[in-house]
Structure formats: structure tokens, C-alpha cells
Backbone as CSV, one residue per row, in Angstrom:
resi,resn,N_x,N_y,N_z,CA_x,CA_y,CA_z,C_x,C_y,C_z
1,UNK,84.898,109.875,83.075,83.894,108.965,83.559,84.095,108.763,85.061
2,UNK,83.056,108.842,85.528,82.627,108.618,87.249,83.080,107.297,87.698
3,UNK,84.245,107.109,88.574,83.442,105.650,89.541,83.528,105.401,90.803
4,UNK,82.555,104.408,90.458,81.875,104.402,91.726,82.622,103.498,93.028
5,UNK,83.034,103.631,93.803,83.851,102.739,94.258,83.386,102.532,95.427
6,UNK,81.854,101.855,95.420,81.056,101.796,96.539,80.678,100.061,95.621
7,UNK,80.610,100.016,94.465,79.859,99.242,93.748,81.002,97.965,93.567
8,UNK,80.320,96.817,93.647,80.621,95.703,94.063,81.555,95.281,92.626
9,UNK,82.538,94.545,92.598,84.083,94.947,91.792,83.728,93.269,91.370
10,UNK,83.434,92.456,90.258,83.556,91.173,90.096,84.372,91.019,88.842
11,UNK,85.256,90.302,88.661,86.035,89.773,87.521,86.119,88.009,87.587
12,UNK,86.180,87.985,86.276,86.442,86.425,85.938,87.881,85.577,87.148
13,UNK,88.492,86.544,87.606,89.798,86.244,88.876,89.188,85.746,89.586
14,UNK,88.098,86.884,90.420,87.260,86.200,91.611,86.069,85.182,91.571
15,UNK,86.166,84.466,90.249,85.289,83.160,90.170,85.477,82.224,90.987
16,UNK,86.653,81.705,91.685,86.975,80.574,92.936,85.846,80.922,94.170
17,UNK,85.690,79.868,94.657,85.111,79.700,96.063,85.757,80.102,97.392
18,UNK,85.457,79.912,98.186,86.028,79.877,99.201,86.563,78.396,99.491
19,UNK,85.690,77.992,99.018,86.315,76.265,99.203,87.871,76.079,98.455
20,UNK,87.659,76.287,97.688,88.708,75.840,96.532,90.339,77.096,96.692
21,UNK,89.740,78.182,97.561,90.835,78.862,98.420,91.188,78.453,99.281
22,UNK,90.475,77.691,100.393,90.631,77.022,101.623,91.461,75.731,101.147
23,UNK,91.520,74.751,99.923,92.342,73.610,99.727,93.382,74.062,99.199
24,UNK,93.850,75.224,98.627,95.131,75.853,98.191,95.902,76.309,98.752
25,UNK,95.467,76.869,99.976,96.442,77.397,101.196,96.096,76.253,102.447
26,UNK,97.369,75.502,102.985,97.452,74.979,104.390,96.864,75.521,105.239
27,UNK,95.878,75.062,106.265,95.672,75.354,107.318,96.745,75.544,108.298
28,UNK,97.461,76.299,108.726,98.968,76.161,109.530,98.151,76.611,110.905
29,UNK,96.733,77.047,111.496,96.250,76.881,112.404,95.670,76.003,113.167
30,UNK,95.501,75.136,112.341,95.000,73.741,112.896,95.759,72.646,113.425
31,UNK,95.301,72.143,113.949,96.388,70.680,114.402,96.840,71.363,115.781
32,UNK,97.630,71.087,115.741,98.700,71.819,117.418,98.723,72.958,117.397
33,UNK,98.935,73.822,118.866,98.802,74.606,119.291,100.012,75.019,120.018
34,UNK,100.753,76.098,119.716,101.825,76.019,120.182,101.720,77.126,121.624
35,UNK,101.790,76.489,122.950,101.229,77.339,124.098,102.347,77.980,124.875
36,UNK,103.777,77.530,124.169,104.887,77.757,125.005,105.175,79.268,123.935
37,UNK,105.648,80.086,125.161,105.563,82.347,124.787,107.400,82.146,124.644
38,UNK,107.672,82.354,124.203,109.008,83.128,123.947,109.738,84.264,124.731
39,UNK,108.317,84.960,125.076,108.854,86.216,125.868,108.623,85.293,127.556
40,UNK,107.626,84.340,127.772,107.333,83.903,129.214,107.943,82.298,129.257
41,UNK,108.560,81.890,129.270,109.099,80.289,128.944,108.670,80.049,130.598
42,UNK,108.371,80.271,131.392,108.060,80.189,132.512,106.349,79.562,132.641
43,UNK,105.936,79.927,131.872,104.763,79.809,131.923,103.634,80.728,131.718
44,UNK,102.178,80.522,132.121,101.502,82.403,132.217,101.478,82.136,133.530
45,UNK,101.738,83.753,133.491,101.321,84.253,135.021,100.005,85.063,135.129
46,UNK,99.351,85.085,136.398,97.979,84.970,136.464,97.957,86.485,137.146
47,UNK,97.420,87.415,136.611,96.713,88.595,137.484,96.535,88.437,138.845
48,UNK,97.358,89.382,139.926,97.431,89.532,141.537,98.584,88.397,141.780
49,UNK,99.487,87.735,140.744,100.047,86.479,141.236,101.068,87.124,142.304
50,UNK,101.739,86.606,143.091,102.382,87.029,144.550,104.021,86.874,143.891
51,UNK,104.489,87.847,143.322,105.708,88.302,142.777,106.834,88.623,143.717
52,UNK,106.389,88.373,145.283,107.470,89.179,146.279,108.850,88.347,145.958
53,UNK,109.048,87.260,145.995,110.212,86.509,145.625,111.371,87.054,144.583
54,UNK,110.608,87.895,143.406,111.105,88.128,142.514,112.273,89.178,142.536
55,UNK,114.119,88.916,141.919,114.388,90.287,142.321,114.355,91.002,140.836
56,UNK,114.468,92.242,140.611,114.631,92.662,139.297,116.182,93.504,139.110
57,UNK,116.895,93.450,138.469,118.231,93.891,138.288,118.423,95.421,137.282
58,UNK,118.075,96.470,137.725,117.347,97.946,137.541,118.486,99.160,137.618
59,UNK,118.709,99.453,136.850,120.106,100.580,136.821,119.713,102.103,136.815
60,UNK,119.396,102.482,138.065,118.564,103.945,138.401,119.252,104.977,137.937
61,UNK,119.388,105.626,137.181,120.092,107.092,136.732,119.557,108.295,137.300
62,UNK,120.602,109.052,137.958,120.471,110.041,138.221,119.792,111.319,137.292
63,UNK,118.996,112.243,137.965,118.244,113.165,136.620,119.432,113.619,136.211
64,UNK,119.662,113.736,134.668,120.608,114.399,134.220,120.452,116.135,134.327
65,UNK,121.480,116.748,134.050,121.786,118.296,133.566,120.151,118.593,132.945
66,UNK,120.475,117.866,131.519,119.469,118.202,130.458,118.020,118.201,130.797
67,UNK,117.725,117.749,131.967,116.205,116.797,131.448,115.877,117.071,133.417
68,UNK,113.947,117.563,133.384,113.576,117.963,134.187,112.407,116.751,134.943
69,UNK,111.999,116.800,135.588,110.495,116.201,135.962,109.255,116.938,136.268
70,UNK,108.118,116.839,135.380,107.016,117.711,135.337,106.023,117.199,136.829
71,UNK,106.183,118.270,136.887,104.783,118.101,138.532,103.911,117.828,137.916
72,UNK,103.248,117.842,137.131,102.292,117.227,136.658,101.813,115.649,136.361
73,UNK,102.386,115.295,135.084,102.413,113.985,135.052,103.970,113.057,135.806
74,UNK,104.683,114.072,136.652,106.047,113.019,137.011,106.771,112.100,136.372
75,UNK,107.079,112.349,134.467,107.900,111.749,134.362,108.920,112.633,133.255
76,UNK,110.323,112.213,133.283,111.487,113.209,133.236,111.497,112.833,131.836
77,UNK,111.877,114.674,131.544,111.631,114.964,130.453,112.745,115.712,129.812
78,UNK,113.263,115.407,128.466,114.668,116.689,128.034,113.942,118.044,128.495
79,UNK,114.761,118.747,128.551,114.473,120.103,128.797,113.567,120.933,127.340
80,UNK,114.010,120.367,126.440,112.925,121.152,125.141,111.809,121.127,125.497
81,UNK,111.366,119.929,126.668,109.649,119.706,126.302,109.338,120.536,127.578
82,UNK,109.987,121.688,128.083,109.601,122.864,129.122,108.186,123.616,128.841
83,UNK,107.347,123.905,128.682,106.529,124.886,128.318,106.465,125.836,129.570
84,UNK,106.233,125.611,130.650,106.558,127.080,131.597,107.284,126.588,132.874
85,UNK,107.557,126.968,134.121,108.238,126.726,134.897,106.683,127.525,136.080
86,UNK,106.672,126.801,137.107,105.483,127.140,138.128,106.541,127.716,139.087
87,UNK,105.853,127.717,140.371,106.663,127.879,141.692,106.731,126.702,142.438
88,UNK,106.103,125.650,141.697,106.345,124.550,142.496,107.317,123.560,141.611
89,UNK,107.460,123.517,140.350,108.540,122.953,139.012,107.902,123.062,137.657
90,UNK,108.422,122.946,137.046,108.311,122.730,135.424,106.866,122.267,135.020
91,UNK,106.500,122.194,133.554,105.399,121.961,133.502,105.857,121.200,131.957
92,UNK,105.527,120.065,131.614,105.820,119.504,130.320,104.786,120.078,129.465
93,UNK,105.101,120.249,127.841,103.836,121.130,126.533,103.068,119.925,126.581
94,UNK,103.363,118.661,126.867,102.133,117.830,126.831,100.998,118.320,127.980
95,UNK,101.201,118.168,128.992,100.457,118.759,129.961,100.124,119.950,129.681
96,UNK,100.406,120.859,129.382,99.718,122.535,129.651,99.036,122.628,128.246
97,UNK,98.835,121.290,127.116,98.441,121.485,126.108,97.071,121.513,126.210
């Protein structure tokens, strides 16, 4: 036997309302609003905000042995992801794909 599983599915389960779902589960969205970020305890910061003050503490690694940088998109890559080598550097298989 065929079915149809386009066709609208009703059982004696889905007899409740929406109402009577809405008084069974808490609203835990309502009431307060919690505006303080976890990741920003600072606050929000606003698009173009003037960041020069800021320092950032950044541990630059040298390119390793293994791993090249594609002229293409410029960013360093293990050496597996080589697909050809130019005369000007490497070429990542994402790029030449």
C-alpha cells in the first residue's frame, strides 16, 4: 500500500490546541531579557567603533617545513593541499578547482 506523505497526518494525540500547549510549557522568553553576552561583558560594540587603543596579544608562527602559501587565495596551507606549483608559487586544489 501507497503513502502518501504529502497528506495531512491527524490522530486523536494532536487534539490539544495551541492554547492548552502554550499553558503547559513556561514561557522562559518572556519577562526579562537577559542583554549581558558572555562572549562581550564589555558591552556591544558598534560597527566602524575606533579600536586603536586596543592591544591584541598574537603569537605569529613562522611558515613551517610542511605547509606552503597559495598566491592565490594567500592563506598557508599543509603541503597535501599542493595541486601545481606556478613560477610565481604554489597553487592550493581549492583554487585550481
Amino acid at each position: 500500500m501507497a503513502t502518501d506523505y504529502d497528506a495531512p497526518r491527524k490522530t486523536e494525540d494532536d487534539s490539544e490546541s495551541i492554547e492548552a500547549l502554550k499553558e503547559r510549557v513556561p514561557d522562559k522568553l518572556s519577562g526579562s531579557v537577559d542583554v549581558e553576552d558572555s562572549d562581550n561583558p564589555s558591552g556591544f560594540e558598534l560597527p566602524g567603533a575606533d579600536l586603536s587603543d586596543l592591544e591584541l596579544d598574537v603569537v605569529v608562527l613562522p611558515p613551517q617545513e610542511d605547509e606552503f602559501t597559495c598566491v592565490n587565495c594567500f592563506l598557508v596551507k599543509h603541503r597535501s593541499q599542493v595541486d601545481h606549483d606556478e613560477a610565481g608559487g604554489a597553487i592550493c586544489k581549492e583554487c585550481a578547482a
